[in-house]
C-alpha positions in Angstrom: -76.5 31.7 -37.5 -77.1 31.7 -34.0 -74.0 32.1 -31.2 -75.7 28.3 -30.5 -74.7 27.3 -33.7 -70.9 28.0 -33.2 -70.2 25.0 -31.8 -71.0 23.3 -34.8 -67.9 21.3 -35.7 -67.7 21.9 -39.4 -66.6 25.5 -38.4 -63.0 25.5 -37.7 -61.7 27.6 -34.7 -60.4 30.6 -37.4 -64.0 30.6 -38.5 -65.5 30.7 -35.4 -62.9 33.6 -34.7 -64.0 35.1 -38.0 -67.8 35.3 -37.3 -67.1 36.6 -33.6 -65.2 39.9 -35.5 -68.4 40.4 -37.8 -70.6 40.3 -35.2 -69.1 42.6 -33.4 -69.0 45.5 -36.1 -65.2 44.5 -37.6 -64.6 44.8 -41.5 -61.9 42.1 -41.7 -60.1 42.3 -44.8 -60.5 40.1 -47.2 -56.9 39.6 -48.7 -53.5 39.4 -46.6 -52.8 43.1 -45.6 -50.8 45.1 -43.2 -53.0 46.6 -40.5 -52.8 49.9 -39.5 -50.7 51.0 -36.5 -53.7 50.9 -34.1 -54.5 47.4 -35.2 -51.1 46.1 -35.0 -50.7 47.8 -31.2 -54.1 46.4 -30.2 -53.2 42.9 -31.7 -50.1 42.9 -30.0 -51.3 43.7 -26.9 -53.6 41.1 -26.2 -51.2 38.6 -27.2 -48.8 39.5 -24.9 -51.3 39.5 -22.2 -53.0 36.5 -23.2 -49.5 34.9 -23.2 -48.7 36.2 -19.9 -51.8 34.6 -18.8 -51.0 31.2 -20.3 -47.9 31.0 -18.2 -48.9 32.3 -14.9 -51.9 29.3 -15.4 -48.8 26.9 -16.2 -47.2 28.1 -13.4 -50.0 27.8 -11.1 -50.3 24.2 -12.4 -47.1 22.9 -11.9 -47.2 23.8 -8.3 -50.3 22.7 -7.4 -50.6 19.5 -5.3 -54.1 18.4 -4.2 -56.5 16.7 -7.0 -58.7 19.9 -6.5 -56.3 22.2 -6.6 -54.8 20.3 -9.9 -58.1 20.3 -11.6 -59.1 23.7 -10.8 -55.1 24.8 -12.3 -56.1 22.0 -15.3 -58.9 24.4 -16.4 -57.8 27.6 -15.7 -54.2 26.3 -17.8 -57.2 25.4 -20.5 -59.1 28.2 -19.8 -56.2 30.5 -20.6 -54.6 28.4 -23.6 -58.0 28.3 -25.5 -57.7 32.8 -25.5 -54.4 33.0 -26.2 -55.3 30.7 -29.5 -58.5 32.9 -29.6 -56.9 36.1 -29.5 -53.8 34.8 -32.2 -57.1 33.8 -34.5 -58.8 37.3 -34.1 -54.8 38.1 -35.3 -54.9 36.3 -38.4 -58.3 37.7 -39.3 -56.9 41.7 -38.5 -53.9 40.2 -40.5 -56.3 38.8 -43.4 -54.8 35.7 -43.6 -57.0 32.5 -43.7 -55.6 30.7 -40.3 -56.6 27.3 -41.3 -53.9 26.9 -44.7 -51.5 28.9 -42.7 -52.0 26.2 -39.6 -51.8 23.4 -42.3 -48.4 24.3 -44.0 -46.9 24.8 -40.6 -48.3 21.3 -40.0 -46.7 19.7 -43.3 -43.4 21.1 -42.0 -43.8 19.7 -38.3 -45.0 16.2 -39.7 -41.6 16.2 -42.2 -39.9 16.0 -38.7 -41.2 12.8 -37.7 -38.6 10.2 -37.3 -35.5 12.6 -36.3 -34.0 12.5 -32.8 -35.3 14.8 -29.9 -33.3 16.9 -28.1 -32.9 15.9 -24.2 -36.0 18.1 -23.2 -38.1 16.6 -25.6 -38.3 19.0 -28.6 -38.6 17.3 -32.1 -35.4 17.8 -34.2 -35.3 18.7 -38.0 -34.1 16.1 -40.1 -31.6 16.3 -42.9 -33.3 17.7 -46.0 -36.2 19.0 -43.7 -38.3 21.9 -45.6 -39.9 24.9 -43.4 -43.4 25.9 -43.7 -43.6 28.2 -47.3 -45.7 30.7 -45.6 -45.1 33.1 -48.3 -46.9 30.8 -50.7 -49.7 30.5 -48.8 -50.0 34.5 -48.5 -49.3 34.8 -52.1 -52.3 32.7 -52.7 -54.6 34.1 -50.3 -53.7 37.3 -52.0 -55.2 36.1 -55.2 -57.9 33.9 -53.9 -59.4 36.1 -51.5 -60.0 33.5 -49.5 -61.6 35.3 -45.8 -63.2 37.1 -48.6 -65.2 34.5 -49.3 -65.6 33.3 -46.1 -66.9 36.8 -44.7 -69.9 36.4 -48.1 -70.4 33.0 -46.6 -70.8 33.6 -42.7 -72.8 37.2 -43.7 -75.1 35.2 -45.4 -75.9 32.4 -43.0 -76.4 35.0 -41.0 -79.3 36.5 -43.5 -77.6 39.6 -44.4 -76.3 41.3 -47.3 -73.0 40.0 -49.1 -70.1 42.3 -48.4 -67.7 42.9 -51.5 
């Protein structure tokens, strides 16, 4: 597997996040586990500076005026988005935790708010008898299932190398 053959679109963005950490030299783990304190602080870190980023684009955006300035603000709001949600799936591989069933129960949960009010700024209300994402399931499961496990065998051996265990 080529870096070419990342934009293939039957990896998801966690995978592609995955295969970036191998190829650099990380040993994600293959169950849900807490990462050591260097980890953690590193992980943190770049979130909060990704995040920072984010807004500062955002800000940039909503005060620019021309169509060139708006479209160079556009990308760089893009630009900086797209590693903040690179950096949060480079989290949930430090953090073991498969990104895509995570991102698909906290999906469930938002689509079970369709058809409640919004508040005035727009936000989509919960609705009586509304059910939060059961993350906890979804770790529980991963814990038994291994599942970046297998996905580390999988990308390791498109790539032509040995299977980690």
């Amino acid at each position: 597997m080529t870096g070419d053959d990342l934009a293939a679109p039957d990896l998801s963005n966690y995978l592609r996040a995955l295969h970036f950490h191998l190829r650099i030299g990380d040993e994600p783990p293959a169950r849900p586990v807490r990462p050591d304190g260097a980890t953690l602080e590193l992980r943190m870190r770049l979130l909060r500076e990704e995040a920072a980023e984010a807004l500062d684009a955002l800000e940039a955006l909503r005060g620019a005026q021309a169509t060139e300035t708006q479209d160079e603000a556009l990308a760089a709001a893009a630009h900086e988005l797209a590693d903040l949600l690179y950096v949060a799936y480079g989290t949930f591989v430090a953090l073991g935790v498969d990104a895509d069933a995570a991102y698909a129960e906290v999906h469930a949960a938002n689509m079970r708010k369709a058809g409640a009010p919004r508040r005035a700024d727009g936000k989509q209300l919960r609705p009586p008898g509304w059910r939060p994402a059961d993350l906890m399931a979804v770790v529980a499961r991963q814990r038994t299932t291994a599942d970046q496990g297998r996905h580390v065998e999988a990308l390791t051996e498109a790539e032509g190398g040995p299977e980690r265990r």
